[in-house]
VOBA-1610 file (N, C-alpha, C; in pm, whole numbers, padded with zeros to 5 digits, always signed):
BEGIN
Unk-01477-00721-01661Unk-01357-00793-01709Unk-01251-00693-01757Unk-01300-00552-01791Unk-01230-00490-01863Unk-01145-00425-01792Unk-01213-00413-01653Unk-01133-00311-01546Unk-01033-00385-01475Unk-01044-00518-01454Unk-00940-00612-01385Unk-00828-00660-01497Unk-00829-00642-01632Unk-00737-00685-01735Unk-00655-00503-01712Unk-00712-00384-01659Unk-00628-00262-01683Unk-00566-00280-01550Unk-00616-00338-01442Unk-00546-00332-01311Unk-00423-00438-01352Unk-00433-00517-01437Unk-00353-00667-01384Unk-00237-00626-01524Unk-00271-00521-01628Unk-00122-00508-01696Unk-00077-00413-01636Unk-00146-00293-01552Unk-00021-00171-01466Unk+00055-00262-01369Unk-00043-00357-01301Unk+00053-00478-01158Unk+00136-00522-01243Unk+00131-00629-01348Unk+00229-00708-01448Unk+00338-00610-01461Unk+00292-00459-01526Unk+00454-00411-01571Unk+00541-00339-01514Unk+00493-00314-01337Unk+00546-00225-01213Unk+00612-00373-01171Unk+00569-00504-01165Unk+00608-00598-01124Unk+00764-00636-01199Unk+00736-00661-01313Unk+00817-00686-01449Unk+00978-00556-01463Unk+00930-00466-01477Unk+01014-00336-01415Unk+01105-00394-01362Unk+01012-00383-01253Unk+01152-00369-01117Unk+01147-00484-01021Unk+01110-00627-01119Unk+01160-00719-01066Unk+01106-00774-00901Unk+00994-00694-00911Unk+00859-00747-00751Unk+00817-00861-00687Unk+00774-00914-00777Unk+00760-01056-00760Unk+00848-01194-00907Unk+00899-01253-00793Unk+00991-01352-00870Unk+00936-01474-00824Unk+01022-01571-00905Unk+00950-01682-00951Unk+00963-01758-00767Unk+00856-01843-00783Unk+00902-01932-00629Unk+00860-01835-00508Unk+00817-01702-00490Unk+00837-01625-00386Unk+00693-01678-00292Unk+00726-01636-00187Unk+00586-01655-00087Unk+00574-01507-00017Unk+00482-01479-00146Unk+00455-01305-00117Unk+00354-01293+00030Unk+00370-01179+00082Unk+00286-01162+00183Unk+00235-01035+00139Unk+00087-01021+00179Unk+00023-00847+00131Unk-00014-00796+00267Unk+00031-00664+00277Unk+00003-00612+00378Unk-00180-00569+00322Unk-00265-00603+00411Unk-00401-00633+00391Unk-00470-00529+00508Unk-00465-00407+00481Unk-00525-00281+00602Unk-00646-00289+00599Unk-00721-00378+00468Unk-00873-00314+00447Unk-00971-00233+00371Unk-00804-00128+00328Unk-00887-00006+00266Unk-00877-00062+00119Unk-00881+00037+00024Unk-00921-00001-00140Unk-00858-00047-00207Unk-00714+00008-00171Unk-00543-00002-00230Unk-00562-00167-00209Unk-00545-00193-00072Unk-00457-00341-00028Unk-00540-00442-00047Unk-00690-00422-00072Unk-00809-00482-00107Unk-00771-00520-00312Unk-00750-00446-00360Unk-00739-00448-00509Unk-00582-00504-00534Unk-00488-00477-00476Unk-00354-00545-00464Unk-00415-00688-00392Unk-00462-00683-00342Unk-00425-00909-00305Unk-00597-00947-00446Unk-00649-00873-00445Unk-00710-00941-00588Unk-00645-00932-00704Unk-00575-00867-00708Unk-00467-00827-00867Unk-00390-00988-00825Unk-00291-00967-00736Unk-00190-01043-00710Unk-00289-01187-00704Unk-00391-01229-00627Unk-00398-01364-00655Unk-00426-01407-00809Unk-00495-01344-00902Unk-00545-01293-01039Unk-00398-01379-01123Unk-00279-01258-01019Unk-00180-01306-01154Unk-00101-01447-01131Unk-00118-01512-01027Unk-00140-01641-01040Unk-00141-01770-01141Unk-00285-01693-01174Unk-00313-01800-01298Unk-00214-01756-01411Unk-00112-01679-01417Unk-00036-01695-01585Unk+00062-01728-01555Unk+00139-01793-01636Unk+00245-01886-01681Unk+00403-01804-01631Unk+00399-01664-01725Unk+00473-01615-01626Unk+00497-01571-01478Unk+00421-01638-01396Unk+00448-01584-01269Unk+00433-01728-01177Unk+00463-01798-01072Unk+00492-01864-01030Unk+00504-01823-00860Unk+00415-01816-00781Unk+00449-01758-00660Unk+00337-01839-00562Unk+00357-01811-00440Unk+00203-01808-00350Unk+00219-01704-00263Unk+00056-01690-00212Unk+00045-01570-00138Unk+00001-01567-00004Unk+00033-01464+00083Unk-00070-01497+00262Unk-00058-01347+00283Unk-00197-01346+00319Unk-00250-01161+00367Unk-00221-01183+00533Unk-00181-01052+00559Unk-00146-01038+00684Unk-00215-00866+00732Unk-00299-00885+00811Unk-00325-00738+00850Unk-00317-00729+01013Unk-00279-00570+00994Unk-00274-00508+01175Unk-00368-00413+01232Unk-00406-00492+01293Unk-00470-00486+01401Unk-00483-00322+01501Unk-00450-00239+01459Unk-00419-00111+01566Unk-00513-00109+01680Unk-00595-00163+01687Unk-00687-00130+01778Unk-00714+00025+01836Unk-00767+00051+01721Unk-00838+00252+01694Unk-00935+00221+01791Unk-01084+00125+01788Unk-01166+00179+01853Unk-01138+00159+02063Unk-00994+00174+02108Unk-00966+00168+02211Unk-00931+00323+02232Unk-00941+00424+02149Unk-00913+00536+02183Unk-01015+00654+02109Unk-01037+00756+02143Unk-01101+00855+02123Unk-01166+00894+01955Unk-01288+00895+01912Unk-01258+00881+01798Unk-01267+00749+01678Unk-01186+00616+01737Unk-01157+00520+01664Unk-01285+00431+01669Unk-01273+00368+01551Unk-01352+00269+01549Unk-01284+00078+01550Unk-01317+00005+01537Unk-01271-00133+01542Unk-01254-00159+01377Unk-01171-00237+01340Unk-01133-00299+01196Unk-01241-00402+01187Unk-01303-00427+01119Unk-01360-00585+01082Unk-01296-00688+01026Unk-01208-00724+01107Unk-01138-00868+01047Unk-01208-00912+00997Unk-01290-01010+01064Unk-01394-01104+00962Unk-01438-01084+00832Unk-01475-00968+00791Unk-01511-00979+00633Unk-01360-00949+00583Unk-01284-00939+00635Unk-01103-00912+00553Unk-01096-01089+00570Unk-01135-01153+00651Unk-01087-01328+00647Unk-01176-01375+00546Unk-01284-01351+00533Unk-01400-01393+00438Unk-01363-01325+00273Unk-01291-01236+00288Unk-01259-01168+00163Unk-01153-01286+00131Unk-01024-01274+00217Unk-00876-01359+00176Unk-00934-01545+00128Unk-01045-01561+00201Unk-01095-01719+00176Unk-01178-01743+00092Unk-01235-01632-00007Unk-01287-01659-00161Unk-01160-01640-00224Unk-01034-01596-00236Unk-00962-01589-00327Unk-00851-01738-00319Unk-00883-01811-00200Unk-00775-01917-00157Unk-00682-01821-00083Unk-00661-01751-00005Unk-00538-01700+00041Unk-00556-01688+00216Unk-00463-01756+00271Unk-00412-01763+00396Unk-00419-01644+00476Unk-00494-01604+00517Unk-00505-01456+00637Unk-00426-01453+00747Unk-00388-01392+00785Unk-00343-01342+00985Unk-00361-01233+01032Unk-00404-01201+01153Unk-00454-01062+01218Unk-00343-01078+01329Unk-00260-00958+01282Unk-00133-00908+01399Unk-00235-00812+01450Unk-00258-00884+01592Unk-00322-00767+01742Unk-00241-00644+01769Unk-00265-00531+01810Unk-00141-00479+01849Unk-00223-00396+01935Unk-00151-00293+01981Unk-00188-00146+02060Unk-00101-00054+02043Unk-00052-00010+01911Unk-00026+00070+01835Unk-00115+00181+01871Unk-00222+00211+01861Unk-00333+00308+01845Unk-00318+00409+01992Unk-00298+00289+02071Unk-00270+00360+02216Unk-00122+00442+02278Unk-00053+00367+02173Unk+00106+00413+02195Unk+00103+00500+02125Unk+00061+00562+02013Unk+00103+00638+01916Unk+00017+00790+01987Unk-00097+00764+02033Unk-00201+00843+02072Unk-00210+00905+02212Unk-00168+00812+02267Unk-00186+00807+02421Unk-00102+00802+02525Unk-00004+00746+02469Unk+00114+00730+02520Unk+00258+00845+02492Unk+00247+00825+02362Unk+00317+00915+02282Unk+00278+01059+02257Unk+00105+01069+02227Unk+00021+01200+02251Unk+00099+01292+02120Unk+00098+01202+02041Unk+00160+01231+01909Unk+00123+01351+01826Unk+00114+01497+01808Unk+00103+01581+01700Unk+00068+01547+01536Unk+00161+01506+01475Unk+00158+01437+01362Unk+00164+01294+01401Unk+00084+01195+01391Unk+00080+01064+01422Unk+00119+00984+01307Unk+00060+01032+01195Unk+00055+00943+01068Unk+00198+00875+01039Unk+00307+00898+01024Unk+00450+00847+01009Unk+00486+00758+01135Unk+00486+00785+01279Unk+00491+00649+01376Unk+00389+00602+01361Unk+00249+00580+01331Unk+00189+00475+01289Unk+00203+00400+01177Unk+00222+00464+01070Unk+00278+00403+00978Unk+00413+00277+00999Unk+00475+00383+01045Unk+00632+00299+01094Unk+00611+00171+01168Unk+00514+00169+01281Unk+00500+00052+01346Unk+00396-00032+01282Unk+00321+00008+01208Unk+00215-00142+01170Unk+00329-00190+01038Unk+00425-00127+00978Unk+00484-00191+00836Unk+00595-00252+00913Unk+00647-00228+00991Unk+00731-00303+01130Unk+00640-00454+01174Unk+00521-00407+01195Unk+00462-00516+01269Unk+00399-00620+01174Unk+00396-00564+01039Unk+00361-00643+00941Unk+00532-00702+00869Unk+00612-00632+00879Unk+00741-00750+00797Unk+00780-00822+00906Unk+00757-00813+01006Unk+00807-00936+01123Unk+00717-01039+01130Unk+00628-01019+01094Unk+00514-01122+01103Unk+00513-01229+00997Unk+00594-01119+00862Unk+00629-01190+00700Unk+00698-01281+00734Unk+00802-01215+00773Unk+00956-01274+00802Unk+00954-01406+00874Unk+00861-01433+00960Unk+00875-01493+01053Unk+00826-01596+00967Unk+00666-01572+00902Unk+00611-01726+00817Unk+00715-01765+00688Unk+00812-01701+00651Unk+00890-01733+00547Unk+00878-01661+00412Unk+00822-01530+00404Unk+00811-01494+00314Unk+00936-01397+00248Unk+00895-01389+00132Unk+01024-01353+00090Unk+01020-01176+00052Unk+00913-01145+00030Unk+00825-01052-00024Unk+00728-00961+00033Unk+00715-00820+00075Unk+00596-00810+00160Unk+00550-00677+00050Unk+00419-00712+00028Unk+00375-00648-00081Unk+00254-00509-00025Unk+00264-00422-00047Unk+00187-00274+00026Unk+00117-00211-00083Unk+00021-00184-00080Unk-00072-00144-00136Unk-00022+00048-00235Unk+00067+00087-00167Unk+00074+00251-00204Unk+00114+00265-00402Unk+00006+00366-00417Unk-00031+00397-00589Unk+00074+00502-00600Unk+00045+00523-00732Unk+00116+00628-00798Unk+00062+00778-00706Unk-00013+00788-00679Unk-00043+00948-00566Unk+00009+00929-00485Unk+00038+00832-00373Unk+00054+00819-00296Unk+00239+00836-00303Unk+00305+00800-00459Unk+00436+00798-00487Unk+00448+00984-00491Unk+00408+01023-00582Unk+00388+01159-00588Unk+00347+01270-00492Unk+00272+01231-00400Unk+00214+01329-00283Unk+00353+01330-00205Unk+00437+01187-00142Unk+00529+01123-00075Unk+00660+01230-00121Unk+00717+01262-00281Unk+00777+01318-00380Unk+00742+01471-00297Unk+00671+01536-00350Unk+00606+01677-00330Unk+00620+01691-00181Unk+00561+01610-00068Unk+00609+01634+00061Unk+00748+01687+00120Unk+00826+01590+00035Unk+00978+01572+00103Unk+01012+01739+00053Unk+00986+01793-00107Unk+01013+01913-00137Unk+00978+01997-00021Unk+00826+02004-00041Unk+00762+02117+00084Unk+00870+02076+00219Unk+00865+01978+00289Unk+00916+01995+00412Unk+01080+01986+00434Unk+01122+01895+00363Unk+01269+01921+00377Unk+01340+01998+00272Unk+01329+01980+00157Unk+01415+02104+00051Unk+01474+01954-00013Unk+01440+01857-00015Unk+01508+01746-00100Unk+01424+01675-00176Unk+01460+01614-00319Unk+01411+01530-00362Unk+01394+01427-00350Unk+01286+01345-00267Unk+01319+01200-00234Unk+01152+01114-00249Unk+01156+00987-00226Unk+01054+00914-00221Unk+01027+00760-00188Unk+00965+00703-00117Unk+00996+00531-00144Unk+01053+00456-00296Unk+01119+00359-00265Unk+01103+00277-00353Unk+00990+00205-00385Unk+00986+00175-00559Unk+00883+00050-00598Unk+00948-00097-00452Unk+01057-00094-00480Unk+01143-00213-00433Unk+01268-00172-00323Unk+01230-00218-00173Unk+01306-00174-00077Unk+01381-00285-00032Unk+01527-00302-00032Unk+01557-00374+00024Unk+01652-00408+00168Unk+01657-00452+00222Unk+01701-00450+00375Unk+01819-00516+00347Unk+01934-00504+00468Unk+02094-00571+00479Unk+02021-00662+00614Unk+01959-00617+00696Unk+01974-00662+00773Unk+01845-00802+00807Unk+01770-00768+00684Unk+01637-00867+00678Unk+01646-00913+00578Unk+01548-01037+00562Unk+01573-01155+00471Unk+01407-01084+00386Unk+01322-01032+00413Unk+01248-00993+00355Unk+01273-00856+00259Unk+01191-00850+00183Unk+01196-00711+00102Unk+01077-00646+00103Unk+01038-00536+00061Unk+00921-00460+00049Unk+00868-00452-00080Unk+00762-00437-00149Unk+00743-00452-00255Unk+00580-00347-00294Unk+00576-00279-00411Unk+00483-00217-00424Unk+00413-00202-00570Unk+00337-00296-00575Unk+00279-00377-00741Unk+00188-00228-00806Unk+00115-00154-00654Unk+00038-00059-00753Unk+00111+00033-00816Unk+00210+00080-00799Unk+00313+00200-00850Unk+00231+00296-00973Unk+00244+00245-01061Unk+00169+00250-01246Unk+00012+00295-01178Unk-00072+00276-01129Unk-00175+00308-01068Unk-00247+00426-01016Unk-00325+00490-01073Unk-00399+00608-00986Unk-00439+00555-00909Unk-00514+00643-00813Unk-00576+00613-00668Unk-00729+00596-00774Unk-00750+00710-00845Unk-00963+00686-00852Unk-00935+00568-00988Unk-00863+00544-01017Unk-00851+00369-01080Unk-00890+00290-01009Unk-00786+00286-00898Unk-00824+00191-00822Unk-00935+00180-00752Unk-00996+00339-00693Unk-01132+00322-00639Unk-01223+00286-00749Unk-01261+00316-00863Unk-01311+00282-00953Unk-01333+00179-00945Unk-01252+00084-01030Unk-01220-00102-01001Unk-01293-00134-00845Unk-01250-00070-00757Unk-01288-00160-00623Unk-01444-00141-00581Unk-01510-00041-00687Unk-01658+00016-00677Unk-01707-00101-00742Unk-01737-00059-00897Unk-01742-00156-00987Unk-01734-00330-00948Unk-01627-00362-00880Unk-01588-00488-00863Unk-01655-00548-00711Unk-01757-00473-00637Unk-01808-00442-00505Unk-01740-00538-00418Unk-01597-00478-00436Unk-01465-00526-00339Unk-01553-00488-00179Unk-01505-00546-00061Unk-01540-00530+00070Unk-01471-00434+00161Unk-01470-00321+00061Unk-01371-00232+00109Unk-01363-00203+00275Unk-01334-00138+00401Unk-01328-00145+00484Unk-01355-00002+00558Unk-01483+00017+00629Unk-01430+00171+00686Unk-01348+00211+00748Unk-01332+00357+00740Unk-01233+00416+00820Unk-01217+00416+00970Unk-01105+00331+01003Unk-01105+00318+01123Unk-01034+00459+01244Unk-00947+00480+01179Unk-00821+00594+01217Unk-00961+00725+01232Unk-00895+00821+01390Unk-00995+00912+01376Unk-00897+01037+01320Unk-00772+00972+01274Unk-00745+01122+01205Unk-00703+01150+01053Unk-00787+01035+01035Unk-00826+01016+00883Unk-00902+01139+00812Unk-00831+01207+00676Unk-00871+01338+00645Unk-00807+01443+00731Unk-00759+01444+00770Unk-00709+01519+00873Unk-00533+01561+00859Unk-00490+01558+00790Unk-00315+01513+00807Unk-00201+01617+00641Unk-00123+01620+00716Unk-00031+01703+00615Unk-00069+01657+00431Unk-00061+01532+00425Unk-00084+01461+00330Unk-00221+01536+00253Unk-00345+01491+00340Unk-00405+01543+00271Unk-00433+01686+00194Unk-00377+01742+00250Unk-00349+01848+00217Unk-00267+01899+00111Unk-00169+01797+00078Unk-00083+01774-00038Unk-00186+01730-00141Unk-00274+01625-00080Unk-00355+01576-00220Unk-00422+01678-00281Unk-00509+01737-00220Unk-00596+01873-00267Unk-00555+01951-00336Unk-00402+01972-00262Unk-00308+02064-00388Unk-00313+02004-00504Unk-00281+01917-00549Unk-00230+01817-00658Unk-00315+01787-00752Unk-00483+01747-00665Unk-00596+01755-00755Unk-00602+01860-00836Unk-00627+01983-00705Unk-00644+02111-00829Unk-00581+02121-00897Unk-00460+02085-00896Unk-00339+02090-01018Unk-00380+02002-01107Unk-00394+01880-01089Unk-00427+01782-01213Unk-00604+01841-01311Unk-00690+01886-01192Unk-00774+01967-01309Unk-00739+02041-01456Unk-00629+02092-01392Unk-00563+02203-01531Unk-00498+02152-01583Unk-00411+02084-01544Unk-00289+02012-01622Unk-00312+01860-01607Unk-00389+01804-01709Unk-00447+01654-01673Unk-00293+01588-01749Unk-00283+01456-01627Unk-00182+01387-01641Unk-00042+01408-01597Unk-00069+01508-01490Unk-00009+01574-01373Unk+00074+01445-01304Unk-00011+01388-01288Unk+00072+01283-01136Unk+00177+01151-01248Unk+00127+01185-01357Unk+00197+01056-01496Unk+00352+01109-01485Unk+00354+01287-01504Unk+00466+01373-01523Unk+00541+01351-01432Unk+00481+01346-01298Unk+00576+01388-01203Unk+00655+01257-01190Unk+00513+01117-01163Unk+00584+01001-01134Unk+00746+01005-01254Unk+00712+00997-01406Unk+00801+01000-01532Unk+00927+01086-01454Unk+00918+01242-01391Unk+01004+01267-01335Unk+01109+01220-01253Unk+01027+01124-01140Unk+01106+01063-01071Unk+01164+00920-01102Unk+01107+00888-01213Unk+01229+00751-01278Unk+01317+00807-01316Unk+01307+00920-01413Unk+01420+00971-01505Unk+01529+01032-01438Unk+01510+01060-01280Unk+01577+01104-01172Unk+01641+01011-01144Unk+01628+00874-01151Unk+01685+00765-01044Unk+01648+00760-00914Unk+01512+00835-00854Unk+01548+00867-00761Unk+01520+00728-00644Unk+01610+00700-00578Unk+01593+00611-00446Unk+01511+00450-00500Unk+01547+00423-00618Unk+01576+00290-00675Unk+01486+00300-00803Unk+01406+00395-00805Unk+01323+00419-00947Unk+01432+00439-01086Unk+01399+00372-01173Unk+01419+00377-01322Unk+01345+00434-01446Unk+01465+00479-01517Unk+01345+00493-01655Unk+01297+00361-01748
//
């Protein structure tokens, strides 16, 4: 009980912030499987039940179809539909062949960013389309910070997602409840809570610039504990790219 009341006030006050979920919305969660998007649609159906919040929800996951190429394995929808139908929440599996375009077609070097690009593509059209107002993504505070530290290393600029992205040209928005969140929080909680987490499907999982950022960052947070608190604190106090103090 103790670990889902620490997940559900960091969601409440990343929400509350910056204004994530509003009253009436028909949030959609991007639902990949892994620990993040697994603990975000249990947080989010959770906050439901309180008075301040007023919404409904529908998980939507994509489909890449990894085990069609070298390496990959298949997603298990079914226990992601069996997961979304103990909480009451509406599932959909966007099919795609992403995995093959990005891989095979494309014969991609760094893959991770056009895959990325097309399943969060293939997941807000899918939002958009059932009426949602909201599309909610699983990415934590490391994932804000690694994202931060990247843009330094590779371009020479300070930059990063927003908690809250919004489009001119779409009726949907993007939305990101874990923000406030470590990553081994959240694995923690999703251990503990024997969430149905999902294996790794992607064969170039571990493998990627990113990780490599993380490792840095760990060893850094060994010495300097509360490392990733600083940096995130950095980048509100920056303004940077819709973040606040």
């Amino acid at each position: 009980m103790k670990d889902i009341q620490k997940i559900l006030s960091r969601v409440r006050r990343a929400s509350e912030k910056y204004s994530m979920i509003r009253h009436g919305d028909l949030v959609a969660v991007g639902l990949s499987g892994g620990k993040d998007s697994i603990v975000l649609l249990k947080a989010l159906a959770a906050l439901r039940r309180f008075d301040a919040f007023s919404f409904e929800l529908k998980a939507f996951t994509v489909d890449p179809a990894f085990e069609k190429i070298k390496g990959g394995t298949s997603l298990d929808t079914k226990a992601l539909s069996d997961f979304c139908s103990s909480l009451g929440v509406e599932h959909h599996v966007i099919k795609t062949q992403i995995a093959e375009i990005v891989f095979e077609e494309r014969r991609e070097t760094s893959p991770c960013s056009l895959c990325a690009h097309m399943r969060r593509g293939a997941l807000s059209e899918a939002a958009e389309a059932a009426g949602c107002a909201s599309l909610a993504l699983g990415h934590n505070m490391d994932d804000a910070v690694e994202t931060y530290i990247m843009n330094i290393f590779r371009g020479g600029r300070a930059g990063c997602f927003s908690p809250v992205t919004e489009y001119n040209d779409k009726s949907i928005r993007i939305v990101r409840p874990l923000v406030y969140l470590r990553e081994h929080e959240i694995a923690s909680y999703a251990r503990r809570a024997l969430l149905p987490v999902a294996e790794k499907s992607c064969p170039m999982d571990g493998n990627t610039e990113r990780q490599h950022i993380r490792e840095l960052l760990r060893g850094e947070d060994k010495r300097e504990r509360g490392l990733h608190r600083r940096i995130l604190g950095a980048i509100e106090r920056s303004e940077i790219d819709g973040w606040k103090e």
